[in-house]
Steps between C-alpha positions, in 0.01 A plus 500: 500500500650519855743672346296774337277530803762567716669792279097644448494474930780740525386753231135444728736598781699806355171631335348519873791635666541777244087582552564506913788713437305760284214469769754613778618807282127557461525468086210321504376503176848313408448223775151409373683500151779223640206334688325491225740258323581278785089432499543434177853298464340286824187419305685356217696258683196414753687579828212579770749669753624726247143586384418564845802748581380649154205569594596588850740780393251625249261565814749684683536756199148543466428521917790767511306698238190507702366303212329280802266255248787400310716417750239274724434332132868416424540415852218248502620366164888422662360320820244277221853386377729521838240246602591268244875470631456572879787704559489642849706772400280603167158503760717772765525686192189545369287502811707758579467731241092445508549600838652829388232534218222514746705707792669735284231593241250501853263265310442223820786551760380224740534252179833621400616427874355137415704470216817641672438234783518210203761662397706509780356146553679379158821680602543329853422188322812566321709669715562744296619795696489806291131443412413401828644812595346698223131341522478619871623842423209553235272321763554732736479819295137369432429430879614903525258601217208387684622638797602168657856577604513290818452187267696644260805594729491115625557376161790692449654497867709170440701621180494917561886436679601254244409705209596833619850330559572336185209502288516599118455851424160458428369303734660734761335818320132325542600448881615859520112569364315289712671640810425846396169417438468314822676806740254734307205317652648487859574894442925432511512810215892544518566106501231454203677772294832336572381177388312641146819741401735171536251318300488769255885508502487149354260542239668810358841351503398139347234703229223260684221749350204341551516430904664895498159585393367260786713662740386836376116401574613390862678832560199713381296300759734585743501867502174531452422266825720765684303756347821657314335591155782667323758132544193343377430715180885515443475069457235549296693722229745206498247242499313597235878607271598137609180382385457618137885437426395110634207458348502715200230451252657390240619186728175401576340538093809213409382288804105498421638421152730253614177271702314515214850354288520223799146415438583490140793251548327286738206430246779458212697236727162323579443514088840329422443228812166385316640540113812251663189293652325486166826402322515243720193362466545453095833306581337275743218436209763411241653247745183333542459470167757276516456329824142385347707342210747341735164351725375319189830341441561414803128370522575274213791375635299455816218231305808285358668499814127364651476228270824406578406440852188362440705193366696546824214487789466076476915526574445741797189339666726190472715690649319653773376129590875447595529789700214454681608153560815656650368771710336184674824353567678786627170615751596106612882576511459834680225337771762241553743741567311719735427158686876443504612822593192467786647158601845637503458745732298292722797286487732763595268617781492113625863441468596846715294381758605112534857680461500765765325288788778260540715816469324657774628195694833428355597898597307524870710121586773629425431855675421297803800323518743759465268678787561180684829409466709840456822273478367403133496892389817463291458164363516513148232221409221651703600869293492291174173356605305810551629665209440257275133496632458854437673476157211283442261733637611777292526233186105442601433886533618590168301227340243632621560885441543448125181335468296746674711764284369327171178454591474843604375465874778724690321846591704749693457588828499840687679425846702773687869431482881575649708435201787519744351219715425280205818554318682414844256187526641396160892537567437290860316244278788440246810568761581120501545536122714812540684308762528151293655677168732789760294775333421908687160547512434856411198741561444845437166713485406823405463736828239654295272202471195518745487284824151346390436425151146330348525218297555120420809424721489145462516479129773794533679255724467226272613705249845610698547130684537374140720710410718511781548132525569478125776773559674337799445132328716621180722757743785337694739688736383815388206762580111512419303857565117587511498878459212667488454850358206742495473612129198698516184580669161629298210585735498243788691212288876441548700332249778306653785331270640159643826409365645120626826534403826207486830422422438156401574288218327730264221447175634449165316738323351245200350334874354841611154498320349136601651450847105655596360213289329187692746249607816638323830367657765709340792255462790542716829381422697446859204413758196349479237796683165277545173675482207471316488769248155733683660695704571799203216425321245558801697793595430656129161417527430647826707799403189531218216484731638835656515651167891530434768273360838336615836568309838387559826621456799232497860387456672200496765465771399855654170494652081530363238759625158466486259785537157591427263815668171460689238770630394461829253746710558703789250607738620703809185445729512107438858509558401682839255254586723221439771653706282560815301122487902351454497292809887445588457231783446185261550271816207438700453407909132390390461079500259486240306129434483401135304234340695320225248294249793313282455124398892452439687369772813657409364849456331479792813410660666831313226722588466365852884608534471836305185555753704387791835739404280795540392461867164375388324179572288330271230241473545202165162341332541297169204645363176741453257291722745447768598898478129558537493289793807647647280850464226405704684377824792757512573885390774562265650845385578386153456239215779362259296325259637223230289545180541147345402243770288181453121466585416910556780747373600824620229725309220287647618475797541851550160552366345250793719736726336805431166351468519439894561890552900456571691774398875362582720576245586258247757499279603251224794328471551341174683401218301641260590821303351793728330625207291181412347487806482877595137553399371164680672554825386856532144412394494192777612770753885403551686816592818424349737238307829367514658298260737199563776512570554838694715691728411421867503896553294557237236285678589611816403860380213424317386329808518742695397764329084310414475398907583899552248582232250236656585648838374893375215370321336382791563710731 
């Protein structure tokens, strides 16, 4: 059927091609005769477009023959069918030519210039040139008629040069016109003849008949506006020759006679469509006929199939019994499991904290002592020391990470960023690993990257630390490279692609696909590389949570890459603002008197020293009621605040605090996950947290930065 309906489309097509040629040569009783066919030929395969153009080219025939009715009817009858397909180009069409129907034929001018202007409408829509082109020409003609021709010389203005230049024959010829008739208004009688005898040239040399007799009209206005009665009667001879050759009346019998065939065909097409309809209908009786025979089969097959499960229901309520019984026990199982998975990460949450508060101590000692006795800053026992405490801190971090990742509790920030800065951060974290395995630390960013990005930078750093280390644990007297590239931007959002790339040991490739599972060791066969398995795995998952994925690319013996693409935002005036509040002197001459509320001795011994280091003195209390004692008798710029403390903790301490009206700044120092006790702190009125252990310039800054705040505020 596609088949045929393609082979009927082209006859459709010839048929109308052949009926616009015939129109052109002004044999017009011949181009209703090839319309007349399309109509028909388009009716029979049910193709609205071609109906429409039918119809459409019918009009034109009938509207040329100052059979005025007609045309409007046929017109009217293709736009009820261009409707149905919504074909910009079919509406410019026919709007068009019921623009010319009521202009031409001087039914309604002012609504043929409405149609023109949907016309032209239709055309910009689809940029189609020509009929832009042509619909303005025939729009201004009508502003001329009604003796509008500064509206109608602005419509035309834009495409006069363009057309004039290199426009068809006929388009120029119907510029040529509407300048004559335009310079015959403004009384330019030698530049108006000039314009009408080269649009007369045209029409005599391409046989355009129909607009010669236009151009004819236009000339006899002419002459007689300038009074020169002899021209005028001389283009009325020719008019009137040009005229009955055209439109001879023989020509316009065979068209009458050819409406009335249309009509004709249309009713006998309409006649077939219900006779198919009807036949239809008797075929669609037959077949239920024999769907009604099929029901009562099926119906009896129904009742024996009922009384075989009547003998079945006993079984299935026995049945149902059981699973009821079950459903119980898994609601039991699956409350017991929530309750474990509760207890679990209650567990975790307890064991981070009893973990990282002796950390907190084991790192500041041994801080301290290498700030006390600079003779010990090579010794190899107090290096192993330290980094085996921060192995362990990292070992208690990534426990911790993959919970929160599985229970779904890691949101993503929005914190202005320098990717250079926190990629440089990274490399000065992991030099001693670099220098350890005789590795070249390698970095190299896209120029093109912005300054300031906005985004989570410490998951992003988590995500490249990971990496990194991996790479220079499994790389040895070789190279490891962050690169980052800008790969594109889309509005304000800048996708950059990080590649960590080695020359390590390599990934067997039947290794590659579960080295991002939980606790997977892949086994190696010279040295034993400890670790416990997260580090990929959280790195995967964190990858996720910004919406993209991690992929490697790896040989053995030659070297792996890693590489995965995140979006971040860029915003020029925050970046600004950023730029102008950086304050670059991070040491201070200020002596600044802190209250530390801690109930360990040793990290109040750590703190004390941390406090000391940065040319501040500080003031020790074991707990809340002494720190609210402390309060009363002596002024203090800031608070460090323990959380977990015997008889009052931190959060009701706090509370007490700002109960008396003291606005100090507090911030909490804990071993808690910042997140767990985010909400409680703020809501008690602490100002900011740190979490054990920490970097003694981190505090320092964050220090500094609340008594600065404090200092604004009040005054």
């Amino acid at each position: 059927m596609a088949q045929n309906h393609k082979a009927e489309k082209a006859v459709i097509e010839n048929l109308l091609n052949r009926a616009v040629a015939e129109f052109n040569d002004a044999e017009y009783d011949d181009a209703l005769e090839f319309s007349k066919h399309a109509l028909v030929n388009s009716f029979e395969i049910n193709d609205d477009s071609y109906i429409a153009q039918s119809y459409n080219t019918i009009g034109g025939i009938y509207n040329e023959c100052s059979e005025s009715e007609k045309a409007i009817e046929f017109y009217n009858k293709a736009l009820s069918y261009a409707k149905k397909v919504k074909k910009d180009k079919l509406y410019n069409w026919i709007y068009g030519n019921l623009g010319s129907v009521y202009y031409f034929n001087q039914i309604d001018v002012n609504k043929g210039i409405a149609y023109y202007k949907k016309a032209l409408y239709y055309a910009t829509k689809s940029k189609d040139i020509p009929q832009i082109e042509y619909t303005k020409i025939n729009l201004a003609s009508a502003y001329f008629s009604i003796d509008k021709f500064d509206e109608g010389n602005e419509v035309i203005k834009d495409i006069k040069d363009k057309i004039l230049t290199s426009g068809s024959d006929d388009a120029k010829m119907s510029m040529y016109l509407l300048l004559g008739i335009y310079t015959t208004n403004i009384n330019q009688k030698a530049t108006a003849e000039n314009y009408y005898s080269k649009a007369q040239k045209i029409a005599e040399t391409q046989g355009f008949d129909s607009f010669l007799i236009n151009i004819y009209e236009n000339q006899i206005r002419h002459y007689k506006h300038f009074h020169e009665l002899a021209k005028a009667k001389l283009y009325q001879l020719k008019l009137d020759s040009l005229s009955k050759q055209v439109y001879s009346k023989d020509k316009l019998d065979k068209i009458k006679k050819a409406a009335t065939q249309i009509e004709l065909d249309e009713y006998k097409i309409q006649l077939d469509k219900v006779e198919k309809a009807n036949e239809k209908h008797k075929k669609s009786l037959k077949e239920s006929k024999l769907i009604v025979i099929l029901f009562i089969a099926i119906l009896i097959v129904l009742l024996l199939f009922l009384l075989t499960l009547y003998k079945n229901i006993k079984l299935r309520e026995q049945a149902n019994l059981e699973l009821l019984q079950a459903n119980e026990a898994l609601k039991a199982a699956k409350e017991k499991a929530e309750e474990a998975s509760q207890l679990k990460s209650q567990f975790v949450s307890t064991i981070t904290h009893e973990l990282r508060t002796p950390l907190y101590g084991v790192i500041g000692i041994t801080n301290i002592i290498l700030d006390e006795h600079k003779e010990l800053g090579n010794s190899p026992h107090l290096k192993s020391l330290k980094f085996s405490a921060k192995y362990l801190l990292s070992l208690v971090n990534d426990i911790l990470q993959i919970n929160k990742i599985e229970e779904k509790r890691i949101v993503l920030e929005s914190l202005i960023f320098n990717l250079t800065d926190e990629i440089t951060t990274i490399k000065n974290s992991v030099e001693y690993i670099a220098d350890k395995n005789n590795d070249k630390l390698i970095i190299e960013i896209d120029t093109a990257i912005p300054e300031f990005l906005i985004g989570d930078k410490l998951r992003l750093s988590q995500i490249i630390m990971n990496l990194v280390s991996n790479a220079l644990k499994f790389t040895k007297n070789g190279e490891v490279s962050i690169i980052a590239d800008l790969k594109k931007t889309e509005g304000n959002m800048y996708y950059i692609e990080f590649k960590i790339k080695d020359t390590g040991i390599g990934i067997a490739k039947e290794d590659q696909e579960k080295i991002f599972d939980k606790f997977v060791q892949i086994e190696r066969k010279e040295e034993d590389y400890q670790g416990t398995g997260l580090g990929l795995s959280i790195v995967s998952r964190l990858i996720e949570l910004f919406g993209s994925e991690i992929h490697l690319e790896s040989e053995e013996n030659v070297g792996t890459t890693f590489y995965f693409t995140i979006g971040f935002e860029y915003d020029e005036e925050k970046s600004r603002e950023i730029i102008n509040n950086i304050d670059v002197d991070l040491s201070s001459s200020h002596l600044y008197n802190i209250l530390v509320v801690e109930d360990n001795k040793i990290n109040q011994m750590v703190t004390k020293k941390i406090i000391q280091n940065s040319n501040m003195s500080c003031t020790i209390v074991d707990d809340g009621y002494a720190a609210l004692v402390a309060l009363e008798r002596e002024s203090f710029d800031l608070i460090l605040m323990d959380i977990n403390m015997p008889l009052i903790n931190g959060f009701d301490t706090t509370r007490k605090i700002r109960e008396k009206g003291i606005t100090t700044p507090i911030i909490a120092l804990t071993a808690f996950d910042k997140q767990e006790v985010m909400e409680e702190a703020l809501g008690v009125g602490m100002n900011d947290i740190m979490v054990k252990p920490f970097e003694p310039t981190k505090l320092y800054q964050v220090i500094t930065n609340q008594v600065k705040n404090s200092n604004e505020n009040a005054g």
